[in-house]
Residue frames as qw, qx, qy, qz and C-alpha x, y, z in Angstrom:
[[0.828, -0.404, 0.246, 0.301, -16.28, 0.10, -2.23],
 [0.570, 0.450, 0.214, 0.653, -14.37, 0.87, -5.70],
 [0.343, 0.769, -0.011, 0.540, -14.67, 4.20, -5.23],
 [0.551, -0.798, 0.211, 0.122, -13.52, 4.54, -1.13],
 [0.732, -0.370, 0.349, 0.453, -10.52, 2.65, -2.38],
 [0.357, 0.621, 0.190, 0.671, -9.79, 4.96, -5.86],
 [0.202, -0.929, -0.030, -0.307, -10.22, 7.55, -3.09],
 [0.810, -0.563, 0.110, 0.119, -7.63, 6.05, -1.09],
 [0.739, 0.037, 0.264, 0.619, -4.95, 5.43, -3.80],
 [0.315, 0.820, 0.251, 0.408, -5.97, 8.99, -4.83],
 [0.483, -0.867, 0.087, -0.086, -5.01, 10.31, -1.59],
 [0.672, -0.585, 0.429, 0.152, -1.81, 8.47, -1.57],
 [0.356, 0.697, -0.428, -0.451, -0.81, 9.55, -5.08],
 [0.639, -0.182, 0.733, 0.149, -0.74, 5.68, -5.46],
 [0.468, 0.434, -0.548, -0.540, -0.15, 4.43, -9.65],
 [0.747, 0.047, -0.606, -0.269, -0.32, 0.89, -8.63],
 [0.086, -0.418, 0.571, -0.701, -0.78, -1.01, -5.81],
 [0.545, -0.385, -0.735, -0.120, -3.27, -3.01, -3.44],
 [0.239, -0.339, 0.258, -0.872, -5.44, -2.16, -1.23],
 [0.367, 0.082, -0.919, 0.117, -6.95, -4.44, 1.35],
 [0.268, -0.190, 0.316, -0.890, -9.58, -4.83, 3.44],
 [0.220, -0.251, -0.941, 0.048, -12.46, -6.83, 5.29],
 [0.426, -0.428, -0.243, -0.759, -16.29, -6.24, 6.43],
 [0.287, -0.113, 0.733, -0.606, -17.00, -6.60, 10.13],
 [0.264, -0.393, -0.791, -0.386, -20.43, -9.46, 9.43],
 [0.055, -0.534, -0.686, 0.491, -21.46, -8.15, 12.96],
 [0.085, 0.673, 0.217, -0.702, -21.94, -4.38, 11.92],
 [0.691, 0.660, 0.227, 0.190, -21.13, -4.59, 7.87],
 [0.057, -0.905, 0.281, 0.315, -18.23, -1.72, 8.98],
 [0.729, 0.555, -0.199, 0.349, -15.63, -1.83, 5.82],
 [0.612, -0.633, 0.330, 0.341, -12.03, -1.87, 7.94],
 [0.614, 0.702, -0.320, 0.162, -8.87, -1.06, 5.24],
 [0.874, -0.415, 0.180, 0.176, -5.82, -3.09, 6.78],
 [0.710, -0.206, 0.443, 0.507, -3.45, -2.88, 4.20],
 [0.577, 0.813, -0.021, -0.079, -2.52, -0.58, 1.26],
 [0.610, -0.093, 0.436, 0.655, 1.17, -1.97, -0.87],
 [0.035, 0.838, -0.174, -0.516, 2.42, 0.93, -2.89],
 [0.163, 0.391, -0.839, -0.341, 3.65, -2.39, -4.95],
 [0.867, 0.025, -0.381, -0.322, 1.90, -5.14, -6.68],
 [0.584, -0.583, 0.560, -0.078, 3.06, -8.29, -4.79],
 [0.851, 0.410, 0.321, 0.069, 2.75, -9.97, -7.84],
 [0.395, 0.859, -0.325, -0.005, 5.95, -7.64, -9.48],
 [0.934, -0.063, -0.035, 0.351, 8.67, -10.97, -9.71],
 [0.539, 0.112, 0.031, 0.834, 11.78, -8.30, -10.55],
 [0.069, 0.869, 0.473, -0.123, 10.47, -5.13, -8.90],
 [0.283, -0.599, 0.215, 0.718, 14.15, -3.32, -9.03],
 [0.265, -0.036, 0.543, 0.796, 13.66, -3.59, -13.04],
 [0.017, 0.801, 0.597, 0.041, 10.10, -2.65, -13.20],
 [0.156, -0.923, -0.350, 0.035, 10.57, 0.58, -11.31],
 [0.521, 0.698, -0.207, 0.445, 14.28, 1.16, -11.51],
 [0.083, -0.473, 0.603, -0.637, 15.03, 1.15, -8.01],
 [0.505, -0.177, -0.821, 0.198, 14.72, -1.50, -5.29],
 [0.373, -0.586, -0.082, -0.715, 11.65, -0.36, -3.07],
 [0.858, -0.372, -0.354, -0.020, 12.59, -2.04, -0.49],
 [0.489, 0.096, -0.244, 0.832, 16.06, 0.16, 0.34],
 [0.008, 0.450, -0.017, 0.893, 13.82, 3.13, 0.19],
 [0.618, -0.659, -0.293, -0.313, 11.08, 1.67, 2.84],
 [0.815, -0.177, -0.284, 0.473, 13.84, 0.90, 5.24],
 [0.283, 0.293, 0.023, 0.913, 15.08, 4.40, 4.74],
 [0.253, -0.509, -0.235, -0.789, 11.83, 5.97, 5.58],
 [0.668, -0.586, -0.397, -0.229, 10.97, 3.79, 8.35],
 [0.542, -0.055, -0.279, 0.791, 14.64, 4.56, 10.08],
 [0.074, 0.352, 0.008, 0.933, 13.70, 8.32, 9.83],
 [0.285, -0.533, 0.047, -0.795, 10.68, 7.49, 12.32],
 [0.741, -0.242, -0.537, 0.322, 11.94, 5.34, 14.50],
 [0.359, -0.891, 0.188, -0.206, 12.03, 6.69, 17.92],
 [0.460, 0.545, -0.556, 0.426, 15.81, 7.06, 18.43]]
């Protein structure tokens, strides 16, 4: 499990973050649901990171909205 999800954050040049996920009991299948690119736990994230990641998701998700 550690290392699918180090593979994940590798993949998704992630430095910090969470990465979520649950185990089907019927089959054991591992399902990821959720990877945050931010801690939810960061109380002041605009001083942490210097910029308010929450302008830039908005931004990104505008660009692939079907117009």
């Amino acid at each position: 499990m550690v290392r699918a999800v180090e593979s994940i954050a590798q993949a998704m040049a992630l430095d910090v973050g969470g990465i979520e996920y649950m185990i089907d009991d019927r089959e054991g299948q591992i399902v990821y649901y959720d990877i945050n690119c931010l801690s939810n736990f960061v109380a002041d994230a605009v001083n942490v990171v210097g910029f308010d990641p929450f302008v830039r998701l908005v931004d990104y998700l505008e660009t692939r909205a079907p117009h």
